[in-house]
C-alpha positions in Angstrom: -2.7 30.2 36.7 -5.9 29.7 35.0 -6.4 31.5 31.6 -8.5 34.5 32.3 -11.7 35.3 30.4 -11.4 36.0 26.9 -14.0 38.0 26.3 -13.1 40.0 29.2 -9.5 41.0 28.6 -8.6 42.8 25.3 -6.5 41.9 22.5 -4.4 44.4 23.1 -3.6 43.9 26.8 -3.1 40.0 25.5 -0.2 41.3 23.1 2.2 41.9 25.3 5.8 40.6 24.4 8.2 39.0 27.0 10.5 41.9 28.5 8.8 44.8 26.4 10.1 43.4 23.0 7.7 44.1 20.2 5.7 41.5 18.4 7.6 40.1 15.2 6.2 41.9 12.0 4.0 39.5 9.7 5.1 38.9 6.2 3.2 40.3 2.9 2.9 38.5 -0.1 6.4 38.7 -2.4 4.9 40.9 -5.2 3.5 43.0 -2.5 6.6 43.2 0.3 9.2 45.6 0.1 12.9 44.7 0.4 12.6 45.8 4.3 16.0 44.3 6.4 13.5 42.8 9.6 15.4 40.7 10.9 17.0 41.4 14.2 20.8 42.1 14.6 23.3 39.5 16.5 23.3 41.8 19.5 19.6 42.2 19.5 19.3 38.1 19.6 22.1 37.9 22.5 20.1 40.7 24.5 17.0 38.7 23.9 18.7 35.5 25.2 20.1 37.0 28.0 16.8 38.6 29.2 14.8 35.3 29.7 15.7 33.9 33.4 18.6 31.1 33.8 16.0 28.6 34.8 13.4 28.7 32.3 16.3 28.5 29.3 17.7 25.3 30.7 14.3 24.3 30.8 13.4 25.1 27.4 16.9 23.2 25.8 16.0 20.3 28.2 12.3 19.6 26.8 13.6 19.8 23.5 16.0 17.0 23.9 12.9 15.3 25.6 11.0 16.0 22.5 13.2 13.5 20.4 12.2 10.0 19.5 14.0 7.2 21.0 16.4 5.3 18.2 14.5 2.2 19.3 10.9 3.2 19.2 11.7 4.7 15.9 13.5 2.0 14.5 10.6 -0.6 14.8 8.0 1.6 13.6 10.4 2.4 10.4 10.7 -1.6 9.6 7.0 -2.0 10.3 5.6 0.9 7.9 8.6 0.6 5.4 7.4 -3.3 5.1 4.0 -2.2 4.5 4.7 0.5 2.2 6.7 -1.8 -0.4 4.4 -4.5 -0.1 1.5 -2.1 -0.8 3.1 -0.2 -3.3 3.9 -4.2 -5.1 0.1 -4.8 -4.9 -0.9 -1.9 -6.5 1.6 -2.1 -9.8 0.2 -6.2 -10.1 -3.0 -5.1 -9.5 -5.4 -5.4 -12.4 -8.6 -4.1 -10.7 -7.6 -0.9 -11.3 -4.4 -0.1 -13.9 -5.1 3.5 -13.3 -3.2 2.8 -10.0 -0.8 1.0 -11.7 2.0 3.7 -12.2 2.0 5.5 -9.1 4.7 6.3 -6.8 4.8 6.6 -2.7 6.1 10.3 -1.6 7.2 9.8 1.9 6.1 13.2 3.9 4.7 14.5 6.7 6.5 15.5 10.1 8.5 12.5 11.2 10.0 12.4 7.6 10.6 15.7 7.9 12.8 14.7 11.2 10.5 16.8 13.3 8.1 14.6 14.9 7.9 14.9 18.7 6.9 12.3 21.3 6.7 8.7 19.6 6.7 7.3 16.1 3.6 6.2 16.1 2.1 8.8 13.0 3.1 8.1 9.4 2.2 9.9 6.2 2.2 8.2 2.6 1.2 10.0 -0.7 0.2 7.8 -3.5 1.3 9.6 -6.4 -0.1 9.1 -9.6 0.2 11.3 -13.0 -2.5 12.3 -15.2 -1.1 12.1 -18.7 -3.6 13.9 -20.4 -3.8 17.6 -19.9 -5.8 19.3 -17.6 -7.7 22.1 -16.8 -7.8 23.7 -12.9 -10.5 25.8 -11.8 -10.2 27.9 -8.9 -12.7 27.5 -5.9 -11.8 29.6 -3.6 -8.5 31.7 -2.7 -6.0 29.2 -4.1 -6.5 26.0 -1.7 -9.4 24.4 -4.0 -9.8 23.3 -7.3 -12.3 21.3 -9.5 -9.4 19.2 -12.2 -11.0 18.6 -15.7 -9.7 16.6 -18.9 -9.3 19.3 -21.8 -11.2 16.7 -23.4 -12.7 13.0 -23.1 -10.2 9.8 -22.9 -10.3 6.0 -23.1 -7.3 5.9 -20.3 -7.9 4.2 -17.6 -8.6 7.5 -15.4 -12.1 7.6 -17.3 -13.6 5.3 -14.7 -13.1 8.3 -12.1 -14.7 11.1 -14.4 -19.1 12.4 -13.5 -21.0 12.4 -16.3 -19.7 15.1 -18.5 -17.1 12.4 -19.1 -14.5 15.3 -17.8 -14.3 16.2 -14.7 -12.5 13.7 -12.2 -14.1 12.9 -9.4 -12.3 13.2 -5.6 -14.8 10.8 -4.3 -14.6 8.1 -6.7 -10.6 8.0 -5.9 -10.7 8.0 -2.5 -13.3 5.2 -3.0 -11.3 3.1 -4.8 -8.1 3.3 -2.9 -10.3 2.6 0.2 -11.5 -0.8 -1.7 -8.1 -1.5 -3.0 -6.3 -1.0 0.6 -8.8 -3.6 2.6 -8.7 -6.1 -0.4 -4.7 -6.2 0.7 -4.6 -6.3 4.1 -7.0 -9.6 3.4 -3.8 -11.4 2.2 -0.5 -9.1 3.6 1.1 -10.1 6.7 2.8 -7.5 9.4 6.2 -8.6 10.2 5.5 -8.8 13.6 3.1 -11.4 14.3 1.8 -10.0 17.4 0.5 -7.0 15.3 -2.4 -6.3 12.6 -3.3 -3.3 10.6 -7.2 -2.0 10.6 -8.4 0.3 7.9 -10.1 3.1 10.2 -13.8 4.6 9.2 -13.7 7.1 6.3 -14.0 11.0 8.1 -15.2 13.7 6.1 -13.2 16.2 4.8 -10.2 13.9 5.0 -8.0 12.8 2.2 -6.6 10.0 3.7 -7.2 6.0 3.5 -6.4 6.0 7.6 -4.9 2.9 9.3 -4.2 1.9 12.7 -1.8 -0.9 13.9 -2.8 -3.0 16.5 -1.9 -5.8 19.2 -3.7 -8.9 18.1 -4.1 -10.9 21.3 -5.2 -8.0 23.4 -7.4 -4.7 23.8 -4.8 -2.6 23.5 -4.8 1.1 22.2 -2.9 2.1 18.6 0.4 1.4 18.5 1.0 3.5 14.6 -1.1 5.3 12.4 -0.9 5.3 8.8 -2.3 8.1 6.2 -2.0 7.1 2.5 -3.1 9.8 0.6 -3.6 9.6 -3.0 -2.7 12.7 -5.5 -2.7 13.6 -8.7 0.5 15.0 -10.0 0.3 18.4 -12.0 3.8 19.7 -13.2 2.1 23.4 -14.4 1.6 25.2 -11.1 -1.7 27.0 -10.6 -2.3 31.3 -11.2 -2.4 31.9 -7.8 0.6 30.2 -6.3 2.9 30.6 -9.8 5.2 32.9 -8.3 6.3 30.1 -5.6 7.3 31.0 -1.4 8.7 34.1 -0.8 12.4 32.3 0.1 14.7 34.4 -2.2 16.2 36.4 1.2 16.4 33.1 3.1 17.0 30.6 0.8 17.9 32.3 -2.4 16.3 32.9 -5.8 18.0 30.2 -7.4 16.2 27.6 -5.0 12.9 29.5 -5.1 13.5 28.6 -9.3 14.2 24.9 -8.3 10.9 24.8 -6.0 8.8 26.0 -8.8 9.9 23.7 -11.3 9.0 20.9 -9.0 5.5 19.0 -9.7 2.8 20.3 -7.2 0.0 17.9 -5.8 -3.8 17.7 -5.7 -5.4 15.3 -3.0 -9.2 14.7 -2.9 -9.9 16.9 0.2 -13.7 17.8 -0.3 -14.8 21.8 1.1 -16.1 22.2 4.1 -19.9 23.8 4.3 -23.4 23.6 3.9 -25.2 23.4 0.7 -22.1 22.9 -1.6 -22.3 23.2 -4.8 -21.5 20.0 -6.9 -18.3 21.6 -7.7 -17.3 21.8 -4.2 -18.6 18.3 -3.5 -15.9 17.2 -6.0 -12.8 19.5 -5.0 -8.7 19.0 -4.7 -7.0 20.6 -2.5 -3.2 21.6 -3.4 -0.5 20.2 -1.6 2.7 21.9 -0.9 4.0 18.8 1.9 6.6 17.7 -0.7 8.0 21.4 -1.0 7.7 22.0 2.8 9.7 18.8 3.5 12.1 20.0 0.9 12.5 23.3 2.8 12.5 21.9 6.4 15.4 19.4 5.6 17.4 21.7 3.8 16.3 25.0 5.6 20.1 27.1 6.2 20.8 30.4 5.2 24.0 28.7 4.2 24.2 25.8 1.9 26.3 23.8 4.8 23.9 24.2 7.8 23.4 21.2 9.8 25.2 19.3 7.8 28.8 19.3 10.2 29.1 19.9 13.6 30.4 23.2 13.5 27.3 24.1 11.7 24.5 23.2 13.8 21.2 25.7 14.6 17.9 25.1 16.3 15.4 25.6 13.8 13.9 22.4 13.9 14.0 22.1 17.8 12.4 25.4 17.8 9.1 24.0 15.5 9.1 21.0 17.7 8.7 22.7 20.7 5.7 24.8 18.9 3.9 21.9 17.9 4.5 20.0 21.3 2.6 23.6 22.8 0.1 23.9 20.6 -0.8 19.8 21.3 -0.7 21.2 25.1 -3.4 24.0 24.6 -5.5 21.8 22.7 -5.8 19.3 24.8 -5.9 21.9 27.7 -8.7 23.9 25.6 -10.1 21.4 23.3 -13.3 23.3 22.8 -12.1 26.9 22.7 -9.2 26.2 20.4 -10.9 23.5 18.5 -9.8 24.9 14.9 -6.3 25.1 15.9 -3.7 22.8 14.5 0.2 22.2 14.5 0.0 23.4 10.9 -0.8 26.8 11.8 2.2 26.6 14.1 4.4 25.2 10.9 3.1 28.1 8.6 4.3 30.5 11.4 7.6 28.9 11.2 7.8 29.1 7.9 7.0 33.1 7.2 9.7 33.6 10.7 12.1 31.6 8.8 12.2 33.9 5.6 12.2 37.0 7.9 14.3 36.0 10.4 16.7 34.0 7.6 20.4 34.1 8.7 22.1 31.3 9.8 23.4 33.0 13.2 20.2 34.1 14.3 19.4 30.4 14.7 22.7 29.3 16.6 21.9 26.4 19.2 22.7 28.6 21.8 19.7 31.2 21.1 17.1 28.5 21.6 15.2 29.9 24.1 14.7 33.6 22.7 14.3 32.0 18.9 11.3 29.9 20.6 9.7 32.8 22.6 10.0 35.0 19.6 8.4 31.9 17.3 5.5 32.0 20.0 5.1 36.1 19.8 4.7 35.4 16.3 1.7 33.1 16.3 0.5 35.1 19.0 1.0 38.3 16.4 -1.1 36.5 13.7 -3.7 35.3 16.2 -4.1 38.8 17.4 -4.3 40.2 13.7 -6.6 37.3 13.1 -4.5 36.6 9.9 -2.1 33.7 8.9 -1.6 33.9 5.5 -0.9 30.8 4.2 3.1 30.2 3.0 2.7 29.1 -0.5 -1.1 30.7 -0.7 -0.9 34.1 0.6 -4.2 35.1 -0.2 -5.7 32.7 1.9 -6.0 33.2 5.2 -5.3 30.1 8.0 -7.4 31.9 10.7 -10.7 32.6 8.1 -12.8 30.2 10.2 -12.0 31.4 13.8 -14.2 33.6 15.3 -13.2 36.3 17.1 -13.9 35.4 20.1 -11.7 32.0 19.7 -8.7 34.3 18.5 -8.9 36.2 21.6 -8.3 33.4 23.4 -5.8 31.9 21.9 -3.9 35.3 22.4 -4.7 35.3 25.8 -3.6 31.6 26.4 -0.6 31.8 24.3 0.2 35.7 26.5 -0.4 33.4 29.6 1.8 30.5 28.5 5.1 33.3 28.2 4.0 35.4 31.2 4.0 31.8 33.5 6.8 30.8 32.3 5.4 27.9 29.2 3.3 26.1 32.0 1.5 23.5 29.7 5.1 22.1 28.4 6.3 21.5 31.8 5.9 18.0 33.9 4.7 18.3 37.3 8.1 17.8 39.4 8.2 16.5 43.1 8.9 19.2 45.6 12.3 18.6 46.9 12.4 17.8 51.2 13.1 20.9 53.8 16.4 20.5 54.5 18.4 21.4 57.6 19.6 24.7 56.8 16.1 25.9 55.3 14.4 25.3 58.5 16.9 27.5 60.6 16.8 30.2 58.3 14.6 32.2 60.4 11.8 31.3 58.4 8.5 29.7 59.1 8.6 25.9 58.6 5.8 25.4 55.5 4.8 21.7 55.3 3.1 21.9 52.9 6.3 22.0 50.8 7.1 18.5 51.4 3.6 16.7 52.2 0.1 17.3 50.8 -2.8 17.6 53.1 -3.8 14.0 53.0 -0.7 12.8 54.4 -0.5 15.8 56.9 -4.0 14.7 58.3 -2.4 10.7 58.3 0.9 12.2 60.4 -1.6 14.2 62.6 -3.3 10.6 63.2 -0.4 8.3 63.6 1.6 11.0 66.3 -1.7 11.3 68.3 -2.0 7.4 68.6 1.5 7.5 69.5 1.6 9.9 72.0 -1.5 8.2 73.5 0.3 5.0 73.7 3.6 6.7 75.4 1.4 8.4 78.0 -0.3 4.8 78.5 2.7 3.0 78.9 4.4 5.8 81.2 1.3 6.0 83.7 0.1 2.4 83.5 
């Protein structure tokens, strides 16, 4: 069924939750939220699970098994990258171009890292860490995402060749730069394991943090068999004002591990605004990273200390993200132009702010798969309806800021669409099993069409006709 008009069917209408349930309630900031029990009882789950139909359940836990990576696909992308990484990582200590990038430190994150990568291995994330060990001052550009990073005063370290002119600030650009320049001088002289392989460095693209690189075939045309993001950051261990008070986990994961998050480093990459007529400022900005902390979270993400670590533990958090990043993939490549903006990190942010509502272990037993995914899509469908996603560790800023209103009613009326048909975009087309003999003595018309497309109808029409002409030839010769 084809989305319907946007523009011509309300928010409202598009809000609809599967079997009448009401749209999950959207998370406030900590300081602002009030100890409110919203999570659902064990009986409310079960009634949930029993009200979605047989067949699409078993569908649902079936493309989430097809959503893992193969052991062998992901073990020759692992020796590939891990070789690379080290040898990289060797280069860059020995390298006396640059000492300032003498002392950093890869920080593996990123979705296949955190075990929830769907489809292939074939996308890798690397942060280049590297700390500043004079102090620093952050300014604030905008709700909490962007900062410009200043020396308290000037320095003869090495990081003075990345400072503008007032001998203070540092400079994004000049980074990024320089890690570009240091990346192709070592892929003149490193060798891939696999012989039948190279790595290319891919063009810069603005607004992106990342030195971006592509493995290849080298005796053919082929397409890209892995893509690598290194990323250098600075490492600050005195979080900024607006995200001091850490993720609102204390229900879900306790306070004691919302104290260990926050006295964890955080992580500034050289992610430049987007906009016209920035100021210089803005032409120079970090952007705070929380990828270390969400890895930390996904990979240890149970109510209870022991989850997923046994057997008798197991839950389907992580399946459930999986299959909300496989959708959102399917409605953007269904929609590229109205959904344009959207990404799988504002599916991960909705996981997130469900998991510290909907935090106890049981709600998230293997067996609820189904309702925990259709209640994960309600909620992004909740925000997008709202049009506001708060960021997890930022919650003044706002994901959705830069949709317009018209691109929020449709992804609410796609993503009302996808539940009301039954998750369409995440299905394969399947062959339409043959009539069989009790089907067609059923007292029902014989269809076809069920078993044969028109083309090969028209082809049967021709071949019989030919036949029959020959029979009556033969019989009357």
């Amino acid at each position: 069924m084809e989305l319907q008009d946007a523009q011509q069917q309300s928010p409202g209408k598009a809000q609809k939750a599967i079997r009448g349930k009401p749209s999950p309630p959207r998370p406030t900031p900590a300081r602002q939220r009030q100890k409110v029990q919203l999570q659902p009882s064990e009986e409310e789950v079960a009634e949930d699970t029993v009200s979605i139909p047989a067949d699409l359940a078993t569908w649902i836990r079936a493309k989430a098994e097809d959503l893992k990576i193969r052991q062998t696909d992901r073990c020759w992308a692992a020796e590939l990258v891990n070789d690379f990484r080290e040898n990289l990582l060797n280069f860059l200590h020995t390298n006396t171009d640059q000492p300032f990038f003498q002392s950093l430190e890869f920080l593996t994150t990123g979705s296949y890292f955190e075990k929830v990568k769907i489809h292939m291995a074939d996308e890798f994330d690397m942060m280049l860490t590297v700390q500043v060990s004079t102090r620093l001052s952050l300014t604030k550009l905008d709700e909490g995402l962007f900062y410009r990073i200043d020396l308290t005063r000037p320095t003869r370290q090495p990081i003075r060749a990345f400072l503008l002119e007032n001998h203070l600030t540092i400079s994004s650009s000049k980074i990024l730069s320089e890690m570009y320049r240091l990346i192709r001088k070592f892929l003149k002289t490193y060798k891939v394991p696999d012989e039948c392989c190279r790595w290319e460095v891919n063009r810069k693209r603005p607004h992106c943090p990342a030195v971006t690189l592509s493995l290849f075939k080298t005796d053919s045309n082929s397409g890209e068999l892995i893509s690598v993001d290194v990323v250098p950051a600075l490492e600050v261990q005195s979080w900024p004002a607006p995200v001091r008070n850490g993720p609102d986990v204390d229900d879900w994961l306790g306070k004691k591990v919302r104290q260990e998050i926050r006295g964890l480093p955080c992580y500034f990459v050289p992610k430049r605004m987007k906009g016209r007529n920035l100021s210089e400022d803005a032409k120079e900005s970090w952007r705070i990273s929380f990828s270390h902390i969400e890895k930390k979270i996904i990979t240890s993400h149970g109510n209870k200390k022991t989850c997923c670590e046994s057997r008798a533990t197991k839950c389907c958090r992580k399946q459930c993200l999986m299959l909300l990043k496989s959708l959102i993939e399917g409605l953007k490549q269904r929609f590229p132009k109205e959904l344009e903006g959207l990404c799988s990190y504002h599916g991960k942010t909705t996981f997130l702010h469900t998991l510290s509502t909907r935090y106890d272990d049981a709600m998230w037993a293997p067996q609820h798969l189904p309702a925990c995914f259709l209640y994960l899509i309600r909620a992004l469908e909740d925000y997008a309806h709202r049009g506001n996603l708060p960021h997890f560790f930022v919650p003044e800023c706002n994901l959705f800021s830069s949709f317009s209103r018209k691109a929020l009613a449709f992804l609410v009326s796609a993503l009302e669409e996808q539940r009301r048909e039954g998750l369409p975009l995440l299905k394969h087309p399947s062959p339409v099993s043959p009539l069989t003999p009790d089907e067609m003595f059923e007292g029902k018309p014989l269809i076809l069409a069920r078993s044969v497309d028109a083309a090969l109808m028209n082809k049967f029409v021709v071949v019989f006709a030919v036949a029959l002409m020959f029979a009556f030839y033969i019989l009357y010769k």
